[in-house]
C-alpha positions as protocol buffer text, in pm:
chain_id: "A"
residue {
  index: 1
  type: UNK
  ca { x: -5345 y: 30003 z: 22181 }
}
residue {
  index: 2
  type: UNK
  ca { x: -5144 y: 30056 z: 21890 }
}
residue {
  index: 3
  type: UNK
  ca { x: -4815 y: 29758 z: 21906 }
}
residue {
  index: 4
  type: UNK
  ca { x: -4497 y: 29882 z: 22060 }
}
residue {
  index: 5
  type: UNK
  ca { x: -4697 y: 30157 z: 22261 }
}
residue {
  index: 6
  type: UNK
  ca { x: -4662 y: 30139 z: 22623 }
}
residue {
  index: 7
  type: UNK
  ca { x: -4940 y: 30006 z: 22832 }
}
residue {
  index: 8
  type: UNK
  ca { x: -4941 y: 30332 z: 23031 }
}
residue {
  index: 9
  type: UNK
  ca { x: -4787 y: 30679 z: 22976 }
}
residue {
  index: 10
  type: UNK
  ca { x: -4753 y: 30977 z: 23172 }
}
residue {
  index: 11
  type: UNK
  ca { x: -4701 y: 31364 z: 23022 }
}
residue {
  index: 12
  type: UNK
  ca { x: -4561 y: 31608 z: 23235 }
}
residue {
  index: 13
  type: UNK
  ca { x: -4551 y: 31957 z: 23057 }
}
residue {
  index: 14
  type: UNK
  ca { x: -4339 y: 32298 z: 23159 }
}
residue {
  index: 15
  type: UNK
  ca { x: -4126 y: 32534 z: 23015 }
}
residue {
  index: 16
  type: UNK
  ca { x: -3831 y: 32334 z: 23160 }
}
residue {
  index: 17
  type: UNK
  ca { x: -3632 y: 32670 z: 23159 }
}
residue {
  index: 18
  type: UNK
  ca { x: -3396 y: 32479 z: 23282 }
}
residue {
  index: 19
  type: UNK
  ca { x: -3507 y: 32119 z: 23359 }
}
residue {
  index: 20
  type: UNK
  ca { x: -3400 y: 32060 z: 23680 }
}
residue {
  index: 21
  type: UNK
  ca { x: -3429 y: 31765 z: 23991 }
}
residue {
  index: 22
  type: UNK
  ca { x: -3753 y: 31877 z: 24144 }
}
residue {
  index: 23
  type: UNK
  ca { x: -3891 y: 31829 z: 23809 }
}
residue {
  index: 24
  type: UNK
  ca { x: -3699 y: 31466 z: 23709 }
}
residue {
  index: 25
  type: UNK
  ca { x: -3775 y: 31347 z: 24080 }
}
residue {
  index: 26
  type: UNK
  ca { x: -4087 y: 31414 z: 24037 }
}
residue {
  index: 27
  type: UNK
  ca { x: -4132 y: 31219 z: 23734 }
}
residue {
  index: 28
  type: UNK
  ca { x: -3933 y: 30942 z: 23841 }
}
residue {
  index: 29
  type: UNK
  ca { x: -4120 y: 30877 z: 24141 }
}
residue {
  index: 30
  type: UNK
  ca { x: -4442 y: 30884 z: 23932 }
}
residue {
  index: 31
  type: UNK
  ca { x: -4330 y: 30648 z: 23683 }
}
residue {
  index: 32
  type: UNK
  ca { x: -4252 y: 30390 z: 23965 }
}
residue {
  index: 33
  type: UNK
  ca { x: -4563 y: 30472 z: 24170 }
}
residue {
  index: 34
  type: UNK
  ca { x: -4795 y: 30420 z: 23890 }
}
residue {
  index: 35
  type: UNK
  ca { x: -4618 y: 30161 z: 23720 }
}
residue {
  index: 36
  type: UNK
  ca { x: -4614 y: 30358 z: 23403 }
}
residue {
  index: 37
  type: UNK
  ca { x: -4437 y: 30256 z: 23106 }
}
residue {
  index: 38
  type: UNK
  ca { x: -4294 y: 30608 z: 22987 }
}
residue {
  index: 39
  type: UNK
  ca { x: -4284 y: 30956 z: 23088 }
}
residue {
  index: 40
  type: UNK
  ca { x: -4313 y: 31233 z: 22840 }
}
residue {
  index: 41
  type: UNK
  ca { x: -4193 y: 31520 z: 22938 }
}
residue {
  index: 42
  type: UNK
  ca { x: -4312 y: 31811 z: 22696 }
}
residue {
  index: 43
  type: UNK
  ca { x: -4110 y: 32119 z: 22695 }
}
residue {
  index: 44
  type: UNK
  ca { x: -4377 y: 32431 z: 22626 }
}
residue {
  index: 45
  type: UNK
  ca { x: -4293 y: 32645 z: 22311 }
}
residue {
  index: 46
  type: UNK
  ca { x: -4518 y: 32915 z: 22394 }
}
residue {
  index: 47
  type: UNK
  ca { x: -4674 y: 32920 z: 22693 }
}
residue {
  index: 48
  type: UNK
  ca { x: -5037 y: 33065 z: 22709 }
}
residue {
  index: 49
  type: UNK
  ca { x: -5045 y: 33185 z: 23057 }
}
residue {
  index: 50
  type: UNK
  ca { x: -4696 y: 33287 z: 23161 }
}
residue {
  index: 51
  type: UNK
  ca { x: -4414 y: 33512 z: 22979 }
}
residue {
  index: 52
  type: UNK
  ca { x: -4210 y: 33443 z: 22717 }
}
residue {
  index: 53
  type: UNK
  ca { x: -3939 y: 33177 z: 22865 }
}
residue {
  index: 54
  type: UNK
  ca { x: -3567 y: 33291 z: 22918 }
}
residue {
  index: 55
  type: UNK
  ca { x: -3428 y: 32987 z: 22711 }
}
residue {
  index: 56
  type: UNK
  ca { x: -3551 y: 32944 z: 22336 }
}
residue {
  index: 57
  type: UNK
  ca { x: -3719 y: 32646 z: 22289 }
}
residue {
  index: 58
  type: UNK
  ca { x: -3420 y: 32448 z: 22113 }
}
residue {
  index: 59
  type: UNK
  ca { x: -3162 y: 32509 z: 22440 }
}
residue {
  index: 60
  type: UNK
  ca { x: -3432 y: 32410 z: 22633 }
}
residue {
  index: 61
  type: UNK
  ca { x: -3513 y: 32072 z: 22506 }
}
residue {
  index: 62
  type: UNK
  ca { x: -3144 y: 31964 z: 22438 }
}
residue {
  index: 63
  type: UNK
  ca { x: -3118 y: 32053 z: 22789 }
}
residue {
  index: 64
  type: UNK
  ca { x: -3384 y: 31808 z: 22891 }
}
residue {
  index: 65
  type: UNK
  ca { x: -3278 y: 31528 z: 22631 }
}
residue {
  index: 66
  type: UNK
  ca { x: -2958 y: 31568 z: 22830 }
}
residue {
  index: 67
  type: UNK
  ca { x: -3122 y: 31538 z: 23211 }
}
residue {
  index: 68
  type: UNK
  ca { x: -3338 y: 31226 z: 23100 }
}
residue {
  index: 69
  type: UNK
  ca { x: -3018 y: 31052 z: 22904 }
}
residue {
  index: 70
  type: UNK
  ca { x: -2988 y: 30703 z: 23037 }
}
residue {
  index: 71
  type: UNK
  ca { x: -3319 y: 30715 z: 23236 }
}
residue {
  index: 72
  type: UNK
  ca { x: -3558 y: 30507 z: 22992 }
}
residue {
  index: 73
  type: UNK
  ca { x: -3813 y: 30583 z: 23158 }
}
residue {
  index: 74
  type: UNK
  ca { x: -3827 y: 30915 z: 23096 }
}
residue {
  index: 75
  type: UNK
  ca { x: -3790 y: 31084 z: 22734 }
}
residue {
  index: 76
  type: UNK
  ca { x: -3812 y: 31439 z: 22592 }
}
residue {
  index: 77
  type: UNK
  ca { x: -4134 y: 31458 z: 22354 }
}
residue {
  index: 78
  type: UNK
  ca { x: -4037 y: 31752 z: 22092 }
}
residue {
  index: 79
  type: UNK
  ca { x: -4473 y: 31781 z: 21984 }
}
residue {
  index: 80
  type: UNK
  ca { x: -4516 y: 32136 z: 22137 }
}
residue {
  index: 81
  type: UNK
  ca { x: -4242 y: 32277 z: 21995 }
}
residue {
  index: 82
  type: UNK
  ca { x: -4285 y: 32166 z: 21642 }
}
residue {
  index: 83
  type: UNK
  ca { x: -4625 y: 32335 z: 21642 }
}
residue {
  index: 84
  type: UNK
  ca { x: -4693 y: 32683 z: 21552 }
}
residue {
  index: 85
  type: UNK
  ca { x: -4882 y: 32886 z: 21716 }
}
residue {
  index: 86
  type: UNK
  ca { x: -4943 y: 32897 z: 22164 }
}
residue {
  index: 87
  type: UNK
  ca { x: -4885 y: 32562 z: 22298 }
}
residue {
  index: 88
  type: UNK
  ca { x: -5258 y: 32460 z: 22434 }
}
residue {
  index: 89
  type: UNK
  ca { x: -5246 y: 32163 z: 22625 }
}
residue {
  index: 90
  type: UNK
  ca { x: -5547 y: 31973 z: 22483 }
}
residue {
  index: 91
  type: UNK
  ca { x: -5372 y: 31939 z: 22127 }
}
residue {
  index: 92
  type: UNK
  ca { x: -5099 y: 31758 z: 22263 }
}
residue {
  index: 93
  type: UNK
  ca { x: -5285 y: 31545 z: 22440 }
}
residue {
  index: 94
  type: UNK
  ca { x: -5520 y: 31494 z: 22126 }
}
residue {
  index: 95
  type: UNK
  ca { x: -5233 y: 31453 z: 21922 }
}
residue {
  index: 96
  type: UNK
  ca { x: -5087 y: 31182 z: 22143 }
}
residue {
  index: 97
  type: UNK
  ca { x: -5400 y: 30995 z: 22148 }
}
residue {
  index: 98
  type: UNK
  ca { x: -5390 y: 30952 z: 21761 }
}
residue {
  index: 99
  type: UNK
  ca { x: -5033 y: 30818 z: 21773 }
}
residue {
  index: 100
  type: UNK
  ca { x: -5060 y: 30543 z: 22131 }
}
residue {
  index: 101
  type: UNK
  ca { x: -5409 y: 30475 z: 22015 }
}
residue {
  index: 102
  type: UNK
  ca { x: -5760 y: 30400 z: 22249 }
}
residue {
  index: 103
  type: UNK
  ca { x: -5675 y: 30161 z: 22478 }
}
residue {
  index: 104
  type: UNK
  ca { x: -5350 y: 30317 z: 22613 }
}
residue {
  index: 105
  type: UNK
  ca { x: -5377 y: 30447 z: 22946 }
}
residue {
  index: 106
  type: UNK
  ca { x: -5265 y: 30823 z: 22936 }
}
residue {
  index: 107
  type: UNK
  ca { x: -5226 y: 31084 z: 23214 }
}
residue {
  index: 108
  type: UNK
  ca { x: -5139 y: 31429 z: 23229 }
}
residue {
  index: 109
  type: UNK
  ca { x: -4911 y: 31539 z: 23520 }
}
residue {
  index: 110
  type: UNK
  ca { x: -5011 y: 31870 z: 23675 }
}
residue {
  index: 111
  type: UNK
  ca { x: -4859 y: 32071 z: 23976 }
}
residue {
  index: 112
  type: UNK
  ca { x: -5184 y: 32122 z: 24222 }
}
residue {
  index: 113
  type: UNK
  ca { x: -5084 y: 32543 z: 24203 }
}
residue {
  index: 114
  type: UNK
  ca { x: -5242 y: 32457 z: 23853 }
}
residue {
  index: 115
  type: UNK
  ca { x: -5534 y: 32349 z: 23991 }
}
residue {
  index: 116
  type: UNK
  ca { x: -5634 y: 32721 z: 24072 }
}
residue {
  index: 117
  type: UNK
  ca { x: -5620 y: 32877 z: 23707 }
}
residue {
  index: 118
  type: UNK
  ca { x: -5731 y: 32526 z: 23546 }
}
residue {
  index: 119
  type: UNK
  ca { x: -6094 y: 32686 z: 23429 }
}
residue {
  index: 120
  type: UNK
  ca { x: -5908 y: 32969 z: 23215 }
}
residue {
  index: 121
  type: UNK
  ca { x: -5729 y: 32655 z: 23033 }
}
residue {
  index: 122
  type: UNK
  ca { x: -5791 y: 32606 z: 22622 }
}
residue {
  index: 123
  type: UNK
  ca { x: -6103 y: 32345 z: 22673 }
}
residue {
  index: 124
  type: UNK
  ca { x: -6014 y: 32217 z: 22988 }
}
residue {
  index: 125
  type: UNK
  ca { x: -6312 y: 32071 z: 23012 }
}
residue {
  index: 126
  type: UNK
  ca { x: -6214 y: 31802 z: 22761 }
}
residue {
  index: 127
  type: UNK
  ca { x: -5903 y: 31696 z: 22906 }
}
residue {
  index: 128
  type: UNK
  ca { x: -6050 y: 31427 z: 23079 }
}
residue {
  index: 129
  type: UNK
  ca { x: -6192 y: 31270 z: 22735 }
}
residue {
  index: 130
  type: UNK
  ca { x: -5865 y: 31248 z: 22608 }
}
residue {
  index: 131
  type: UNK
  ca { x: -5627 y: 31101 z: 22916 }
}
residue {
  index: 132
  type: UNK
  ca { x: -5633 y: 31102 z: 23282 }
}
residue {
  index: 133
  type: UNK
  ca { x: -5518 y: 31387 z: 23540 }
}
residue {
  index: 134
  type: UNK
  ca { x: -5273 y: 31318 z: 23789 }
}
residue {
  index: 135
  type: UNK
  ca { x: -5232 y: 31610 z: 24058 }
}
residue {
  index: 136
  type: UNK
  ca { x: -4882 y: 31670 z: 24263 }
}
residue {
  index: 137
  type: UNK
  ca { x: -4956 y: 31770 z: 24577 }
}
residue {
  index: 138
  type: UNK
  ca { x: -4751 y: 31965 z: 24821 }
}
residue {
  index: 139
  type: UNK
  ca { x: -4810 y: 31911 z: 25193 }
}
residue {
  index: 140
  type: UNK
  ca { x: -5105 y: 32186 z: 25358 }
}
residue {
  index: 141
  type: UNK
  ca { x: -5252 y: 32252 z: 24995 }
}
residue {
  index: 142
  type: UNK
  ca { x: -5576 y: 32275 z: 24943 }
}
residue {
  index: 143
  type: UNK
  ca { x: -5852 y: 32236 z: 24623 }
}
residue {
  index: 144
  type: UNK
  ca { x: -6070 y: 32438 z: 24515 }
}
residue {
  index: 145
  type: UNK
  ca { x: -6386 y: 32388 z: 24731 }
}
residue {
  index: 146
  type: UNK
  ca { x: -6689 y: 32585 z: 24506 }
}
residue {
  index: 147
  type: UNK
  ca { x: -6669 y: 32636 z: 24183 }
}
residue {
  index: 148
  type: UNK
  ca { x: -6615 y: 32463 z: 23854 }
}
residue {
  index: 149
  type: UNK
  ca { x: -6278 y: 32287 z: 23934 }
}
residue {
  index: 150
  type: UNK
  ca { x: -6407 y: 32222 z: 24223 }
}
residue {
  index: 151
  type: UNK
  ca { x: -6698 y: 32005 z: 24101 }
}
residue {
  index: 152
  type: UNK
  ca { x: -6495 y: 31870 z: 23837 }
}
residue {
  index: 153
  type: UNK
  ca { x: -6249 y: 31741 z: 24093 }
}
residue {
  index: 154
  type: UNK
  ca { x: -6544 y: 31608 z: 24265 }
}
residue {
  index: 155
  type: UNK
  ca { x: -6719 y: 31392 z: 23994 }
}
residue {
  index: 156
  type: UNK
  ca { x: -6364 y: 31210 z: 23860 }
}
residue {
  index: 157
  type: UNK
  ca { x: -6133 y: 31215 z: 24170 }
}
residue {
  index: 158
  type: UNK
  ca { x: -6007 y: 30835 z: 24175 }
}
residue {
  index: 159
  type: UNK
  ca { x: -5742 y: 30706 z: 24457 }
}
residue {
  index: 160
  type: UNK
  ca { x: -5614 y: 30390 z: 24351 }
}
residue {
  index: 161
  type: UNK
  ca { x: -5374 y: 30347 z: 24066 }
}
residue {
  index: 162
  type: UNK
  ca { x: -5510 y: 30050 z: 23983 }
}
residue {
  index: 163
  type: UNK
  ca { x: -5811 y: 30300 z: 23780 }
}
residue {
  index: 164
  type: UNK
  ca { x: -5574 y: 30481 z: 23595 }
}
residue {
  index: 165
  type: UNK
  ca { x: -5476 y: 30117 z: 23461 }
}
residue {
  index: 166
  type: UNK
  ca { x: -5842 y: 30011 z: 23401 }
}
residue {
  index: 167
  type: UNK
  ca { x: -5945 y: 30278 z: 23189 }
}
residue {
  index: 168
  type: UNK
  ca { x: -5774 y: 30514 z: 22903 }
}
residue {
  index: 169
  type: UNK
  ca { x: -5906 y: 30836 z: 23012 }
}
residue {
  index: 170
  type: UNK
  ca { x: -6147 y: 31010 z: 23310 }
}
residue {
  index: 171
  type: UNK
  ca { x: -6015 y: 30988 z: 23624 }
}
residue {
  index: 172
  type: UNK
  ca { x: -5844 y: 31276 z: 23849 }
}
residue {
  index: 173
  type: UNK
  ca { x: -5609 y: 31184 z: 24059 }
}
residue {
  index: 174
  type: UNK
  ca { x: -5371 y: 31327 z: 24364 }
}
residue {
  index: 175
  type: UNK
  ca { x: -4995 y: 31187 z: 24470 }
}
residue {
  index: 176
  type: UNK
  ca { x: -4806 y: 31358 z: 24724 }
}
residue {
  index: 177
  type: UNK
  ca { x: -4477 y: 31338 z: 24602 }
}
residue {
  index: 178
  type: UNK
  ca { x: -4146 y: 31357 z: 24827 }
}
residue {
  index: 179
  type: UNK
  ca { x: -4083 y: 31765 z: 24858 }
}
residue {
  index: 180
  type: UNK
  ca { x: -3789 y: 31956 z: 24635 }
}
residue {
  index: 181
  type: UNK
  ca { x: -3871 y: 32299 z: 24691 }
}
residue {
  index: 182
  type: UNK
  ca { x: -3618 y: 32388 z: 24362 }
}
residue {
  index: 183
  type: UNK
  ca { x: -3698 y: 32695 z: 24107 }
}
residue {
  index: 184
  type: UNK
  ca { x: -3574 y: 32742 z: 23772 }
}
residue {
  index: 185
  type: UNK
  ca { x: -3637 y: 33124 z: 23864 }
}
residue {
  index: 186
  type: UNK
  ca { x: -3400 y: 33055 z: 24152 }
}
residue {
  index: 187
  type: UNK
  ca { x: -3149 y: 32865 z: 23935 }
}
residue {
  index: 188
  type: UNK
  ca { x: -3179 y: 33127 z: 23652 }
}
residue {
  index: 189
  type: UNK
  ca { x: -3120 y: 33388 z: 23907 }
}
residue {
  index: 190
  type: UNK
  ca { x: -2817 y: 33215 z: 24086 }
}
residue {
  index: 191
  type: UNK
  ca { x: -2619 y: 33192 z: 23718 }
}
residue {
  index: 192
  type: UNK
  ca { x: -2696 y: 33545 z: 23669 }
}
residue {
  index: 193
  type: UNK
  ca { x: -2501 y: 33660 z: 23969 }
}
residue {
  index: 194
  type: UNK
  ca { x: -2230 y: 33429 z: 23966 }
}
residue {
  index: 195
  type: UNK
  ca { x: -2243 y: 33199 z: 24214 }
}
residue {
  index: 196
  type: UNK
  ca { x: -2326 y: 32802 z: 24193 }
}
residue {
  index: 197
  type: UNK
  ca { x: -2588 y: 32609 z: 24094 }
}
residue {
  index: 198
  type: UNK
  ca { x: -2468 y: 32259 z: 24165 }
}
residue {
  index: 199
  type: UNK
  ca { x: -2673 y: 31998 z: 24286 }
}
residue {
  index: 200
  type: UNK
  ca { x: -2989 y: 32145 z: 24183 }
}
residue {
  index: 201
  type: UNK
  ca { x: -2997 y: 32053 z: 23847 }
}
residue {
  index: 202
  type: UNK
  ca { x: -2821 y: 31726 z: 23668 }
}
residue {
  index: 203
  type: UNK
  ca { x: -2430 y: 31834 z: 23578 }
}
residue {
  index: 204
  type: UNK
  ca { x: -2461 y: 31775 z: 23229 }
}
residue {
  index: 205
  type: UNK
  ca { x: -2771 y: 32065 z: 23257 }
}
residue {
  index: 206
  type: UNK
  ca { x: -2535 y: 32317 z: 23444 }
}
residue {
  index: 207
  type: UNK
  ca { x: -2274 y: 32220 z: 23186 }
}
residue {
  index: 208
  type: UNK
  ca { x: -2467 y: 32308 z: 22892 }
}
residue {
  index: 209
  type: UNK
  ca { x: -2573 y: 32626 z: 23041 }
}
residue {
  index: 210
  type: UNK
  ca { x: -2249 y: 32762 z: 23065 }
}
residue {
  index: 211
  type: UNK
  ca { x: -2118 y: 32596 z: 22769 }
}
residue {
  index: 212
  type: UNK
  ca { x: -2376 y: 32815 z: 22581 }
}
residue {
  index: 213
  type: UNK
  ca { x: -2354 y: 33159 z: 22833 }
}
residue {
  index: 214
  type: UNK
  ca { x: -2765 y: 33092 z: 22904 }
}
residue {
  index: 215
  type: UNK
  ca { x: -2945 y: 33340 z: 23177 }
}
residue {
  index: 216
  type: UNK
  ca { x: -2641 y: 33556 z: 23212 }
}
């Protein structure tokens, strides 16, 4: 481990278009459940597998260096938007490696609705050579059961936090997380027509939004 890196840290990617509870719950409750040191949360530039996001990339992570502010747990890690080009998961993860070094213990958050198009992933296959997986679950879903995610789940599925500590890299895991069934379709849709978006996103989020006429 590289001195002054954190023991353990988390990534959780997404367009954050906007950043909003559901997501910093989530994350919160992960860094306290694991015990991790830091949570990285990695606005996408250019996603490979979904449209073009509403918010430019810039508006989007002042947005989310706004929802973590005074949570130091939680940060806003710039990487994927500094690098040209589609924003493949792997060379984040590759690139964080280089700067935390070997020994820290790294995991990748994932929504389990991931789970389902993970095989069509930039070299997912290596992901698990580079940090650990940790699924969110949502209550009634269900894997994969044939297939190659589904024997991939199989060989590194781990269900004690305890492994994610012992080792850098390899192990899949699943948390069910406390349910916040919030969209940032839903809350791009509410601004659009006019009505209020309070509560579902941090105040100094909704402010910026309207401070800067976004999704109108």
């Amino acid at each position: 481990m590289i001195d002054g890196a954190p023991a353990s840290v988390a990534v959780f990617g997404g367009t954050f278009d906007p950043i909003h509870n559901g997501h910093l719950r989530s994350a919160l409750e992960l860094a306290e459940r694991l015990e991790l040191g830091e949570v990285r949360m990695m606005p996408c530039a250019s996603p490979p597998h979904r449209g073009t996001p509403a918010g430019s990339a810039d508006h989007r992570a002042a947005m989310l260096e706004l929802a973590v502010a005074g949570e130091p747990r939680l940060s806003c890690d710039r990487r994927e938007l500094d690098r040209e080009g589609l924003s493949y998961t792997i060379d984040s993860l590759v690139s964080l490696r280089g700067e935390l070094g070997e020994q820290c213990s790294i995991s990748l958050i994932m929504g389990c609705d991931a789970v389902l198009d993970l095989a069509s992933w930039h070299r997912w296959d290596e992901l698990l050579d580079w940090a650990h997986v940790v699924l969110i679950a949502r209550p009634g879903w269900q894997f994969p059961e044939q297939g190659p995610v589904a024997r991939w789940l199989q060989a590194h599925r781990c269900d004690s936090e305890q492994q994610l500590k012992a080792s850098s890299a390899g192990c899949v895991m699943v948390e069910e997380l406390r349910p916040l069934p919030i969209s940032a379709s839903e809350i791009r849709d509410i601004v659009r027509t006019g009505r209020s978006a309070r509560y579902l996103l941090p105040a100094s989020v909704l402010d910026y939004i309207f401070n800067h006429s976004l999704y109108l």
